[in-house]
C-alpha positions in Angstrom: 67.9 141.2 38.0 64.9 143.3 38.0 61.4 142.4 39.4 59.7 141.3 35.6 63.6 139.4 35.3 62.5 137.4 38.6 59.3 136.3 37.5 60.4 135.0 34.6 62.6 132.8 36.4 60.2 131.7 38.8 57.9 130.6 36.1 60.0 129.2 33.8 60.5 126.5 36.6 62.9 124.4 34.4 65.1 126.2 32.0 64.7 125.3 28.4 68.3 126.3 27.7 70.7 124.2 29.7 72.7 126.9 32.3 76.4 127.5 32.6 77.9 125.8 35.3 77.6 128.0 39.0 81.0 128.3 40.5 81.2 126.8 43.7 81.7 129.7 46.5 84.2 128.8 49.0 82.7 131.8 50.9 79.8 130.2 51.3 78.9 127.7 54.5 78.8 123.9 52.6 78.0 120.9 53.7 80.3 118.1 54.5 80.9 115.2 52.0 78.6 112.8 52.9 79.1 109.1 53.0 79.9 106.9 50.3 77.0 103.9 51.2 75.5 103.2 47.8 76.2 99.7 45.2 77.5 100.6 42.1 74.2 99.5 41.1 72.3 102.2 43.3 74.6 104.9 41.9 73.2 104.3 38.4 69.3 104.2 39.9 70.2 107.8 41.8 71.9 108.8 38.5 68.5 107.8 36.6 66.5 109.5 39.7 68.3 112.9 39.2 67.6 112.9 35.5 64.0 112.0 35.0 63.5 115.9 36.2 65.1 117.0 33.1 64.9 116.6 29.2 66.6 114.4 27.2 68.1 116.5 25.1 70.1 117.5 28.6 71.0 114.2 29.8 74.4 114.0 27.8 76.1 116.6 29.8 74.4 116.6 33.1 74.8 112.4 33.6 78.7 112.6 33.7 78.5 115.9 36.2 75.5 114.9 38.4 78.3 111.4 39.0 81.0 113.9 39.7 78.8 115.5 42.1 77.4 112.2 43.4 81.4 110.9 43.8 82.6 114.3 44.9 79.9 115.0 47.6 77.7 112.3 47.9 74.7 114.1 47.0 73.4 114.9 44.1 72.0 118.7 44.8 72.2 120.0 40.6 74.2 123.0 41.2 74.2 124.5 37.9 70.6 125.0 38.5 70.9 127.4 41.7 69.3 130.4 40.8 71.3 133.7 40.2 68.7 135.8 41.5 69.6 136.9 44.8 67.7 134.7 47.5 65.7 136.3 50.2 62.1 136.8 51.1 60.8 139.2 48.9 57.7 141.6 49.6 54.5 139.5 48.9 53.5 141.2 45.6 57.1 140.8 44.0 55.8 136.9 43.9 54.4 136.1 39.9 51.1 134.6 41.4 47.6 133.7 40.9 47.2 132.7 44.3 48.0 135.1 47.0 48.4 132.3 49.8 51.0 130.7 47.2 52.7 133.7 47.0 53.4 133.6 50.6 54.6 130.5 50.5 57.2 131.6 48.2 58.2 134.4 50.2 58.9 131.8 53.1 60.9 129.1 50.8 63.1 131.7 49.9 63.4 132.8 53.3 64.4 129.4 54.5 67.6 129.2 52.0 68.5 132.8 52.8 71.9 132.9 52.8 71.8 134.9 56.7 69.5 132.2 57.1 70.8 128.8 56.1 73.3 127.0 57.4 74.1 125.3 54.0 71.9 127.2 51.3 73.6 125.8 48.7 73.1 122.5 49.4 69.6 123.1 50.0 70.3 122.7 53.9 68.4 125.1 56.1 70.0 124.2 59.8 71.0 121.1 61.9 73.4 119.7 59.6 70.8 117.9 57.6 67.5 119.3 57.8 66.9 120.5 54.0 64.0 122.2 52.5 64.7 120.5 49.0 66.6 117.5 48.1 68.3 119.5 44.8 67.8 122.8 42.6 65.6 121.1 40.2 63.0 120.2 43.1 63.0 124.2 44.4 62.8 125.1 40.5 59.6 123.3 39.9 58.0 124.0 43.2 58.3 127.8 42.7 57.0 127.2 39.1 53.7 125.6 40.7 53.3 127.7 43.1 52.8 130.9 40.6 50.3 129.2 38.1 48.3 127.8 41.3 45.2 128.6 42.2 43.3 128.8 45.5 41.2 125.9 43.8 44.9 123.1 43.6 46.6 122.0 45.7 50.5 121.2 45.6 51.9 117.6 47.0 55.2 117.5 47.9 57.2 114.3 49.1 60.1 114.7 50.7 61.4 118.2 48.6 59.9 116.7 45.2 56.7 118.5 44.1 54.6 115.1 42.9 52.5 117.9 41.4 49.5 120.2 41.7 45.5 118.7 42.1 42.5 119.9 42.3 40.7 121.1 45.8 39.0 123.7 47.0 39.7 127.3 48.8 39.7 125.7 52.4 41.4 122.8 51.6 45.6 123.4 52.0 47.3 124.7 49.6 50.3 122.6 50.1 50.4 119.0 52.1 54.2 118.3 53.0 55.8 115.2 54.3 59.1 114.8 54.8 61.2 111.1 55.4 57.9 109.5 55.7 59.5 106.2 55.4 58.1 102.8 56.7 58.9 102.2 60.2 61.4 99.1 59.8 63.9 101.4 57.2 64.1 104.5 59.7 67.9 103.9 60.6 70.4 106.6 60.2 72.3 105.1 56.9 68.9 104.7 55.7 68.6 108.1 55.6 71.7 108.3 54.1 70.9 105.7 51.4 67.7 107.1 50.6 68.8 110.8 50.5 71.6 109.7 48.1 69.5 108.2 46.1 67.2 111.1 45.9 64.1 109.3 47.3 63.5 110.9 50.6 65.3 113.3 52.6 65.2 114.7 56.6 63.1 117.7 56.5 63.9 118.6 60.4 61.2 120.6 62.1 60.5 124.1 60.4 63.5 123.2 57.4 61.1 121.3 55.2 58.3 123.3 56.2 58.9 126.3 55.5 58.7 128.0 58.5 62.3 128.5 60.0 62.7 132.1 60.6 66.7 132.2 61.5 67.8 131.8 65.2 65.3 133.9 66.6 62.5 130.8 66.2 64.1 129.4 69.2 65.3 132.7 70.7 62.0 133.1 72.9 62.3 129.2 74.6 66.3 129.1 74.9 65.7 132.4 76.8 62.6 131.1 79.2 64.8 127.7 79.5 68.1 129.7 80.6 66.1 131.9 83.3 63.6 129.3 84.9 67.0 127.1 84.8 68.7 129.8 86.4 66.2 131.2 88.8 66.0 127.3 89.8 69.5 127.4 90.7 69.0 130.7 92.5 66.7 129.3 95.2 69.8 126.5 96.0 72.1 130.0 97.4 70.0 131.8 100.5 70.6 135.6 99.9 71.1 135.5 96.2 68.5 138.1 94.9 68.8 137.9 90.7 70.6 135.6 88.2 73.0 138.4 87.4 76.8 136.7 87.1 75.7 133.7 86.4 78.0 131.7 84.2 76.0 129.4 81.2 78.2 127.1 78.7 77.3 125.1 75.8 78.4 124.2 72.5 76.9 125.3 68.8 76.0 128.5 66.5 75.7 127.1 63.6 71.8 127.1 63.2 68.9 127.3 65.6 71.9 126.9 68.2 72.9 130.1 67.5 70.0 131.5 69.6 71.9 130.8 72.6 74.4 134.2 73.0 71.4 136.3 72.8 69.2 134.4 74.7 71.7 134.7 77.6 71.9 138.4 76.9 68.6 138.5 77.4 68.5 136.6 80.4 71.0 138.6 82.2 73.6 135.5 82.7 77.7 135.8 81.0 77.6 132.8 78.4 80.1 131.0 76.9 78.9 128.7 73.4 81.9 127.0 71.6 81.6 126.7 68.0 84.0 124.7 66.0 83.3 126.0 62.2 84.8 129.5 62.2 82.3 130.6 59.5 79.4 130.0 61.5 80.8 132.0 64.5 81.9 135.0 62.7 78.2 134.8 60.8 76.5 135.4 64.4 79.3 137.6 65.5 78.3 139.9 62.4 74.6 139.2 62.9 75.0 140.6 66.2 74.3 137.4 68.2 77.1 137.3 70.0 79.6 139.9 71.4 83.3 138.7 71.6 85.0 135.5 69.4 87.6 134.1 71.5 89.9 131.3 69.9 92.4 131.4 72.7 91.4 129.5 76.2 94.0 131.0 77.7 92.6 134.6 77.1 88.8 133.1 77.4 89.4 132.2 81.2 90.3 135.5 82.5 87.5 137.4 80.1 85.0 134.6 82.1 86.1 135.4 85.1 85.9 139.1 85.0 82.5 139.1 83.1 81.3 136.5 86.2 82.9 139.1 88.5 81.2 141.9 86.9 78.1 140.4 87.2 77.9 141.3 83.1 75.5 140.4 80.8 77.9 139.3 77.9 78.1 136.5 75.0 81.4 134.9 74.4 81.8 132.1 71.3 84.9 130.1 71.5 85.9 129.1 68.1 87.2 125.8 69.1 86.1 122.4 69.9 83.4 122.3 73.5 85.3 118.8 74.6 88.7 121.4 75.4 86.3 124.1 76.9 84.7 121.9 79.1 87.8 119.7 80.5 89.6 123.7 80.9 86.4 125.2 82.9 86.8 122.2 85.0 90.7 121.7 85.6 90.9 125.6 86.7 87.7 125.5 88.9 85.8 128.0 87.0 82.2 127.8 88.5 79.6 126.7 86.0 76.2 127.5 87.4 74.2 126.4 83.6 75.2 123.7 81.1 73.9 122.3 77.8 74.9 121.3 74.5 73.2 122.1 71.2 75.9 120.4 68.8 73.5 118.7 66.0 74.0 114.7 67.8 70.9 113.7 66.1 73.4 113.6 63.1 76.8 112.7 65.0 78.3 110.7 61.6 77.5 113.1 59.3 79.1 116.5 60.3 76.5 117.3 63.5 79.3 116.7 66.0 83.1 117.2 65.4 85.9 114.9 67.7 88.1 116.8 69.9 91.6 117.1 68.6 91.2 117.1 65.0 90.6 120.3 62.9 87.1 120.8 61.2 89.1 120.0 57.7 90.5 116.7 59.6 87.1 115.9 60.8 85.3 116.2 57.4 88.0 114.3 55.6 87.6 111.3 58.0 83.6 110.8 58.0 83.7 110.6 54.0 86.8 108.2 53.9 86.5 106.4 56.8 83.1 106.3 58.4 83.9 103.6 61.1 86.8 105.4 62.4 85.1 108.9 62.2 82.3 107.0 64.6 84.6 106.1 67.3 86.5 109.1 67.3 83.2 110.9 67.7 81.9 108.6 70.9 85.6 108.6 72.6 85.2 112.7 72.4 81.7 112.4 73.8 83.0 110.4 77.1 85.9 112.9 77.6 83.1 116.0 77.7 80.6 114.0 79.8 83.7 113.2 82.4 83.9 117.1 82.3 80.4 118.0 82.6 80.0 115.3 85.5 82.9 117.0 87.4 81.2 120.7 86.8 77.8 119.2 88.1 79.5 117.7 91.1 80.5 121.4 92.2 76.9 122.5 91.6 76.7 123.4 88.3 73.0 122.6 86.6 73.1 120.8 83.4 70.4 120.0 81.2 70.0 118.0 77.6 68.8 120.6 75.3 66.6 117.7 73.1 69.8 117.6 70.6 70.1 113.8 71.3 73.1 114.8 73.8 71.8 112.0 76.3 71.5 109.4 74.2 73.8 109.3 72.4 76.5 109.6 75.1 74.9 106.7 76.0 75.4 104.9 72.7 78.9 105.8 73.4 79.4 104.3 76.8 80.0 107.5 78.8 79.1 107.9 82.1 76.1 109.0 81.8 73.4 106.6 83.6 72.3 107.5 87.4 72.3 104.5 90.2 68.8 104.2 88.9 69.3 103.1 85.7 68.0 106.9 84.4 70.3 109.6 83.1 72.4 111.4 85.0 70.7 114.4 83.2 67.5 116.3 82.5 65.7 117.3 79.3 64.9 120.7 79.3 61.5 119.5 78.5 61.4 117.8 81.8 62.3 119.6 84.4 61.1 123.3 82.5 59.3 123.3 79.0 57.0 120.1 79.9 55.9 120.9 83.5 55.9 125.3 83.1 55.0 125.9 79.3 53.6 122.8 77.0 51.3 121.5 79.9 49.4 124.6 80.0 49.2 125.2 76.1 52.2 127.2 76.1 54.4 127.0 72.9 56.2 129.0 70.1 53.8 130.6 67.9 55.1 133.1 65.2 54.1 135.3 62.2 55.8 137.0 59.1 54.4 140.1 58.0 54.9 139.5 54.5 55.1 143.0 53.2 58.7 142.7 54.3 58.0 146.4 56.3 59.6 146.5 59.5 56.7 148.8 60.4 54.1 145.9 59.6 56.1 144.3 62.2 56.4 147.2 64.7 52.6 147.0 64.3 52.0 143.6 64.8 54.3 143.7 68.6 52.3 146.5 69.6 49.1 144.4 69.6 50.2 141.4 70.5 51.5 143.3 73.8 47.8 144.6 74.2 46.3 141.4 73.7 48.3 139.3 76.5 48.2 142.5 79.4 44.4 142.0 78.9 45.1 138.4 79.3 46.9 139.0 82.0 43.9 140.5 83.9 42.0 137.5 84.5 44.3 134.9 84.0 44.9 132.1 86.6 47.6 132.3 89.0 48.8 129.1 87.1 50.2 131.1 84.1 50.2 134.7 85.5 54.2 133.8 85.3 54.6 132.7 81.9 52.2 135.5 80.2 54.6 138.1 82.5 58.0 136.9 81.4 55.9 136.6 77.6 54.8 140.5 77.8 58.4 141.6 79.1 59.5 139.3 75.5 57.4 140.8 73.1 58.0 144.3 74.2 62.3 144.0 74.4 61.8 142.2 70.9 62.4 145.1 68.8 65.2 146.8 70.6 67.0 143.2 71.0 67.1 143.4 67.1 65.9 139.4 66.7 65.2 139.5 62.8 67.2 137.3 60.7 65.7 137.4 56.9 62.0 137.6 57.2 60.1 140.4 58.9 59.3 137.7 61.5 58.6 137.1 65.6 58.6 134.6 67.8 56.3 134.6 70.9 55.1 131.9 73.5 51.6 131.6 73.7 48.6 129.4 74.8 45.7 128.9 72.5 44.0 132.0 74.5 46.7 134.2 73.6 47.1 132.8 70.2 43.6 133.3 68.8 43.1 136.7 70.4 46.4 137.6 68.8 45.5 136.1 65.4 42.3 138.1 65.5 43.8 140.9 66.4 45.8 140.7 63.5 43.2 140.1 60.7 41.4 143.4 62.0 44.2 145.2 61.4 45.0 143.7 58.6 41.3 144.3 57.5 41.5 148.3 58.7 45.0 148.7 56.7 47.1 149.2 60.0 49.2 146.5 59.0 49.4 146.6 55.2 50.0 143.2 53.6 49.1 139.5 55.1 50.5 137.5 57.7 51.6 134.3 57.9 50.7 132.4 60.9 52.7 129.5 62.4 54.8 128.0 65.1 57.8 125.8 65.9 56.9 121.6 65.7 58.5 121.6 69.2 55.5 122.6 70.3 52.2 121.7 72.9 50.7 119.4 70.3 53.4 119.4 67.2 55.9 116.7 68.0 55.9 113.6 69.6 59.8 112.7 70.5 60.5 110.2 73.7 63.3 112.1 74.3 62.4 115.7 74.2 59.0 117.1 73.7 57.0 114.0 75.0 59.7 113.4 77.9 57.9 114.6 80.3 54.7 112.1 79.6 55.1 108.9 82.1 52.4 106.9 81.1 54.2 104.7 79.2 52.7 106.7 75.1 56.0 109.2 75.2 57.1 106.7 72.0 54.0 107.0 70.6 53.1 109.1 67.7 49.2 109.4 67.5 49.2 112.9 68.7 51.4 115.0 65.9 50.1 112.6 63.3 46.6 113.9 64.9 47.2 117.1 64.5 48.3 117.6 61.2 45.4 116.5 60.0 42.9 118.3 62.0 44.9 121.5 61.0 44.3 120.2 57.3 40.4 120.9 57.7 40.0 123.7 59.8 41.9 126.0 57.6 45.8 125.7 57.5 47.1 127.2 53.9 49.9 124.5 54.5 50.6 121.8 56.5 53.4 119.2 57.0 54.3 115.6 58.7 58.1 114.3 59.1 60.1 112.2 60.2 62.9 112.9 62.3 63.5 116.2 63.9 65.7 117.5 67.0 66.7 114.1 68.4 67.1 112.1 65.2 65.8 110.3 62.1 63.7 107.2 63.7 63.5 108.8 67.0 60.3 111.8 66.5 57.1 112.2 64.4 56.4 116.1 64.1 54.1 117.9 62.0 53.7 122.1 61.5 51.5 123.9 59.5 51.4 127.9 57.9 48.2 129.9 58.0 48.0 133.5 55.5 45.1 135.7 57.2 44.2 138.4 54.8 42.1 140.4 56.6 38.8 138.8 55.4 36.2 136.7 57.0 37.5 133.4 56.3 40.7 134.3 58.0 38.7 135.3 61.1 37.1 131.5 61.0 40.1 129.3 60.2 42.2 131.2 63.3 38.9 130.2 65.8 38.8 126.6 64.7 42.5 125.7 63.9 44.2 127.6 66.3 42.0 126.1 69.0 42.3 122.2 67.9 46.5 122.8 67.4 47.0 124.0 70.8 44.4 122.0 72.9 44.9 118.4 71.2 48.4 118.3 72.6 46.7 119.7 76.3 44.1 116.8 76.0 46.6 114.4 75.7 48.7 115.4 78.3 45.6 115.7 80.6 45.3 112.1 79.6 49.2 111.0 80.8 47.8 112.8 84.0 49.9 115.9 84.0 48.5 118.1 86.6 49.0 121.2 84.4 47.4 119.7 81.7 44.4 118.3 83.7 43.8 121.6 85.4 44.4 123.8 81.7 41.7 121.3 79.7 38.8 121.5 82.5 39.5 125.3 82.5 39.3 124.9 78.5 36.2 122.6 78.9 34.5 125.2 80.8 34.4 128.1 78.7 34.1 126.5 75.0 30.9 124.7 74.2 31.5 121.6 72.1 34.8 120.4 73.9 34.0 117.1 75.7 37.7 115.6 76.7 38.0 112.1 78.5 39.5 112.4 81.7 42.1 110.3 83.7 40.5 109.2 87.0 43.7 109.2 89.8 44.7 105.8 91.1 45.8 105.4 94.8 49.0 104.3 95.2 48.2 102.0 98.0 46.0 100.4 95.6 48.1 99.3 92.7 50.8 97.9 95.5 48.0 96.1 97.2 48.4 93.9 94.0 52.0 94.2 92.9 53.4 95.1 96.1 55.7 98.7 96.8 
């Protein structure tokens, strides 16, 4: 299909001429069957919901095969619409547009359902399990259709993956407002989700899925890798006369999505790792991908490659395609010494295919959760007290483990595993609390990221070159605070290109504070505005970010004053972004740990080289990063406390209330000690 070919498609949105059927790739990564939860009487309503997109003149044939589809897979996702265009982020200008900032918005759908990319991209699944971009083709064929008749005077409204249609703004307002499962508070249960996804009403956007800003495994590349050496160099300090991390041995579970970050980032780390993986598609995808050196699928070879790589002191990456519950109970019946532990398995979705029981095949496993959901459950929570029994007899020896904000906690919990200390707390950290929370987010630290979206590796080139000159000039005067975290951030950004991190989009992720960010941002727009980078970029960042999310049990567990299950901070956010220039912004529910469990909002932001660029990066960069640091001050993190008085000092205009420190002897004069 050639470039005019493509732009006909796009802005045909709808077909007028019903499509042949697409054939259903069995090469292709699909999602499981999904459960069978609605009345014979909601089966007609999510029949009638799925048609309303389309003419009548259609609905004869596509009624009997959107049921089949309904019956078959328990979704409705309009496969004979997928396009046959080949999907990838295109170069900018290969966009039919009348907006350029909607043309970059393209460029980053089509990233998101990638094939490399996606972890379903047929079923409109971007990673997680669940976390979709769109609900069904006919949603993703009438956004792109918008999006190249907009102007930079609309603005497109999309709930939950359905464009509700494009009205009338102004150039700074957003060009698209996302939300995704913004669903009242009381209906925020898991087979709500399912009920309401099936009847194609709502869906679970994740974090950057339905916001457009996944950019493969390498968006959590950067933090897995800070998480796996501050955890490791913690561990280092408990063995006197240990000088590096070098030999270190780190096991966990998952590649299918953003888990997949995990090989590399021990790579980069220096330590051996060892991720189990269950779905043999999605291990040989990172093994090709080049995310992950060897695929074992034999324990009994795995142990002795561990235990020379540990003996080596080599950095390697190992997947073992089987299930983590076997790895973990063999690690610990032969002794092996396991200095890091995690799991990233998708447990904020165990029913639904985010978690797979120890011994049954991944067939096995798929065929239960459709036909017998109850079962499928308890098979799921018996496996999950057989690997925490493992892990606890790992950490007895030593061995660090930490919850990697999947829901791995909890819901061993939920299952009755021994997870709980004497204290009544978890046996367990979250990362967020023992590393992210207290190092990174309390000083404004968090996953920022760009696209060059001229698709020119040289763009990107470019763009690492001057963010390495912007943070050693931080460097220079920076507090002894975060001297640590900009070093480790310089050494990132300049191994980035040799690592080879890009996945899809000509993309990078980097951890910065709102210092770095802006000066980075600006940075870019003058290069953008002297032609040394040739096209725009697109600003962004993760959700699990400073400010983004607010999650009890991940991103906000680290806040102790009693608001870490309070949500007025991302909600915040998201709409200060939406005034001081994001080009798009977006509010979910559910994210990380779990429908019901985390608010989180994102935004996008296309700098062009031109003046208005220059003025949206100073005001919306600044509120994103320091709303989350004001409200951590507030909790009376220290880090926080000490980074918004520094903050306070140097911007005229920032007034933030701050927590006066109680005595201890004072509150137990009252209550007692």
């Amino acid at each position: 299909m050639d470039k005019e070919q493509f732009a006909a498609e796009i802005r045909a949105g709808i077909p007028d001429v019903l499509p042949e059927p697409m054939p259903y790739d069995t090469e292709i990564n699909h999602a499981p069957k999904r459960k069978d939860i609605l009345t014979p009487a909601e089966k007609k309503l999510a029949l009638r919901n799925a048609l309303r997109y389309f003419p009548k003149k259609f609905h004869a044939v596509l009624a009997p095969e959107f049921a089949d589809e309904l019956e078959t897979y328990g979704r409705i996702y309009m496969y004979r619409f997928r396009p046959k265009y080949e999907m990838y982020a295109r170069p900018i200008d290969e966009y039919p547009h009348r907006s350029l900032q909607a043309a970059a918005i393209m460029l980053m759908i089509q990233n998101n359902l990638n094939p490399a990319v996606a972890q379903h991209p047929h079923e409109l699944i971007v990673y997680g399990g669940n976390g979709a971009i769109f609900q069904n083709w006919a949603q993703y064929r009438l956004t792109m259709k918008y999006l190249s008749e907009m102007t930079d005077e609309q603005t497109l409204v999309m709930y939950s993956g359905h464009p509700l249609g494009l009205f009338p703004s102004h150039r700074n307002a957003p060009r698209v407002v996302v939300t995704n499962g913004m669903v009242i508070p009381n209906y925020s249960k898991p087979d709500d989700w399912e009920r309401f996804n099936a009847l194609g009403v709502s869906q679970y956007g994740q974090m950057t899925a339905g916001s457009y800003m996944y950019i493969g495994p390498q968006g959590i590349v950067h933090g897995t890798t800070i998480t796996v050496l501050n955890a490791a160099r913690m561990q280092m300090k408990k063995e006197p006369g240990r000088s590096d991390i070098r030999g270190m041995l780190f096991v966990s579970s998952g590649l299918g999505g953003m888990s997949g970050a995990q090989p590399k980032a021990g790579n980069i780390a220096g330590v051996v790792s060892v991720v189990a993986e269950i779905n043999p598609l999605a291990a040989r995808k990172r093994y090709d991908q080049g995310w992950v050196d060897e695929l074992h699928d034999n324990l009994d070879e795995l142990m002795p490659a561990i235990r020379k790589a540990v003996g080596e002191r080599k950095a390697v990456s190992m997947a073992y395609v089987g299930n983590v519950v076997d790895l973990w109970e063999r690690l610990a019946d032969e002794g092996i010494k396991v200095d890091l532990g995690s799991d990233q398995t998708s447990l904020h979705n165990p029913w639904a295919g985010g978690y797979y029981p120890v011994g049954m095949t991944l067939e096995e496993s798929k065929e239960m959760m459709a036909a017998n959901p109850a079962a499928f459950r308890e098979r799921v929570q018996a496996s999950l007290r057989r690997q925490v029994a493992a892990i606890n007899r790992l950490a007895e020896r030593g061995m660090y483990f930490f919850d990697y904000g999947n829901a791995f906690l909890l819901q061993s919990q939920r299952a009755g595993a021994d997870i709980m200390g004497a204290d009544g707390r978890f046996r367990y950290p979250s990362y967020v609390q023992d590393i992210m929370g207290p190092m990174f987010f309390d000083y404004g630290f968090g996953p920022f990221r760009w696209v060059c979206t001229s698709g020119d590796p040289k763009d990107l080139e470019a763009t690492d070159r001057i963010a390495t000159a912007v943070l050693e000039g931080i460097r220079k005067t920076a507090p002894e605070e975060i001297k640590h975290q900009l070093d480790d951030n310089i050494h990132w950004i300049k191994e980035a290109g040799p690592n080879h991190l890009v996945v899809g989009s000509q993309a990078r992720i980097l951890y910065a504070d709102a210092e770095g960010r802006t000066k980075i941002a600006l940075a870019f727009n003058e290069a953008i505005r002297r032609g040394e980078i040739s096209r725009p970029v697109v600003l962004g960042r993760d959700h699990h970010d400073v400010s983004g999310t607010d999650s009890p049990f991940r991103e906000t567990s680290n806040i102790y004053d009693g608001s870490q299950f309070c949500a007025d901070m991302a909600v915040q956010n998201v709409i200060g972004d939406s005034f001081r220039g994001a080009t798009w912004v977006s509010l979910h529910n559910g994210g990380g740990v779990g429908w019901g469990e985390v608010i989180n909002g994102g935004f996008g932001m296309v700098i062009d080289g031109g003046d208005d660029s220059d003025r949206h990066i100073r005001e919306m960069l600044f509120w994103d990063v320091n709303n989350g640091i004001a409200r951590r001050s507030w909790a009376r993190n220290e880090g926080s406390m000490h980074s918004i008085v520094r903050e306070m000092e140097r911007t005229p205009g920032l007034k933030v209330t701050m927590p006066n420190i109680v005595d201890d002897s004072v509150v137990d004069s009252v209550f007692g000690s």
